[in-house]
C-alpha positions as CSV (number, residue, x, y, z in Angstrom):
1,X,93.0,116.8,106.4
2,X,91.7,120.2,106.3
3,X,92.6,120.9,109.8
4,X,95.8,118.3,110.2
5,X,99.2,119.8,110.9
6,X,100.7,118.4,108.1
7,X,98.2,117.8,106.0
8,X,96.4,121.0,105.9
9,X,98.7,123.6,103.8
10,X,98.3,121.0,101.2
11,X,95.1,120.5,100.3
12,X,93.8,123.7,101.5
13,X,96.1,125.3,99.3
14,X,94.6,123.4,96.4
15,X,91.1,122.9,97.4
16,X,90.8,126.3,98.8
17,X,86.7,126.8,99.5
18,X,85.3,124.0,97.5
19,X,85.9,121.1,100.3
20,X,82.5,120.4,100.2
21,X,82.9,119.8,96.6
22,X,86.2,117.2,96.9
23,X,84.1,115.8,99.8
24,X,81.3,114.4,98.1
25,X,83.8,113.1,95.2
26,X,85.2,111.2,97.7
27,X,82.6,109.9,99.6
28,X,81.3,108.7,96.0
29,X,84.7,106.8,95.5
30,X,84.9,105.2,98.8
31,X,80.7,104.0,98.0
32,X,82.2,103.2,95.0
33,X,85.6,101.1,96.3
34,X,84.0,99.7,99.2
35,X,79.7,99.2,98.8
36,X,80.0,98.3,94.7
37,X,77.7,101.1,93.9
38,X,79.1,102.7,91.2
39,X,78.6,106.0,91.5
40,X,82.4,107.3,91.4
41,X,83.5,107.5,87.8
42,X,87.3,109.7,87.0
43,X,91.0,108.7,88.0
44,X,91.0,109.5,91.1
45,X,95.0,109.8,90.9
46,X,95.8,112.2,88.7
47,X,94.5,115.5,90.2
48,X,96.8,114.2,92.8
49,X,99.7,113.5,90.9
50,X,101.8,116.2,91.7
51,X,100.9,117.1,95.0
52,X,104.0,117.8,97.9
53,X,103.9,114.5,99.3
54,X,105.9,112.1,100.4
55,X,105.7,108.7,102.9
56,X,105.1,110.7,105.7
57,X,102.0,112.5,104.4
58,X,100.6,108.9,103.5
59,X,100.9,107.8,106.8
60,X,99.4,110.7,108.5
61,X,96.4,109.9,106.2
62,X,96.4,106.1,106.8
63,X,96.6,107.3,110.3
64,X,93.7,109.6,109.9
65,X,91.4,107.1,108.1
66,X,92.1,104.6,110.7
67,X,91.2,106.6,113.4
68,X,87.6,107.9,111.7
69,X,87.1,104.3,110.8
70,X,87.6,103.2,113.8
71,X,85.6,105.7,115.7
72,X,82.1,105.6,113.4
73,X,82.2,101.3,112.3
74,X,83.1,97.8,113.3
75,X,83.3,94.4,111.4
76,X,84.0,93.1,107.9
77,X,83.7,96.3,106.2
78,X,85.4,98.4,108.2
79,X,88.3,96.0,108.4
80,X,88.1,95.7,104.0
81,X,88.2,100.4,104.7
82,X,91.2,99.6,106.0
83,X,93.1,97.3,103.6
84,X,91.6,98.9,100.5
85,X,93.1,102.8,102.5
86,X,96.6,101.4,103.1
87,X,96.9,99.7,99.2
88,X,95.4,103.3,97.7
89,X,98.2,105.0,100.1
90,X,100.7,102.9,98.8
91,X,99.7,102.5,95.6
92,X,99.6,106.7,95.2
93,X,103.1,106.6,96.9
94,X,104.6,104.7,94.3
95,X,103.4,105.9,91.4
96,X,103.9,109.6,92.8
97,X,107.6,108.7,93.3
98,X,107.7,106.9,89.6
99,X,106.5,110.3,88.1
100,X,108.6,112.3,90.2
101,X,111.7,110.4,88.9
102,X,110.2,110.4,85.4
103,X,109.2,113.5,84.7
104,X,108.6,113.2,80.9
105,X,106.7,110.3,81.4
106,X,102.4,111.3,80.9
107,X,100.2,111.0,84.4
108,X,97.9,108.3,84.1
């Protein structure tokens, strides 16, 4: 993401020099999502709430995740990576839209 066309001015903006920092929170959620082993704890959704996303930026990451899932794993697991990437995607779409068209409405 950090070096993505369209991802890039995004997060970089907002993560600025602490990737390695948003890294390791995320490779805790995915352990956490996808191996059971609890060791992600937070709302993963509201520090990106109000990010400048839409559909297309979703994509570009479902697109991105694939491609890194693709190229490091095979089988059952990777195949459950997928799924559980594409609901996440979809499921931050949505509710980035809803509070978008809501603004009063508090972040959950």
């Amino acid at each position: 993401m950090g070096e993505d066309d369209l991802l890039a001015d995004i997060f970089n903006n907002i993560i600025q020099d602490r990737w390695s920092e948003h890294l390791e929170k995320m490779y805790r959620f995915w352990q956490t999502v996808l191996l059971e082993e609890h060791t992600y704890f937070g709302s993963p959704f509201v520090p990106h709430a109000k990010l400048p996303v839409e559909k297309q930026h979703f994509e570009r990451w479902l697109k991105l995740f694939y491609d890194t899932i693709d190229e490091y794993f095979i089988g059952e697991l990777a195949e459950k990576a997928k799924w559980q990437g594409e609901r996440m995607a979809q499921m931050f779409n949505m509710k980035i839209d809803h509070y978008r068209n809501h603004p009063n409405q508090k972040v959950l």
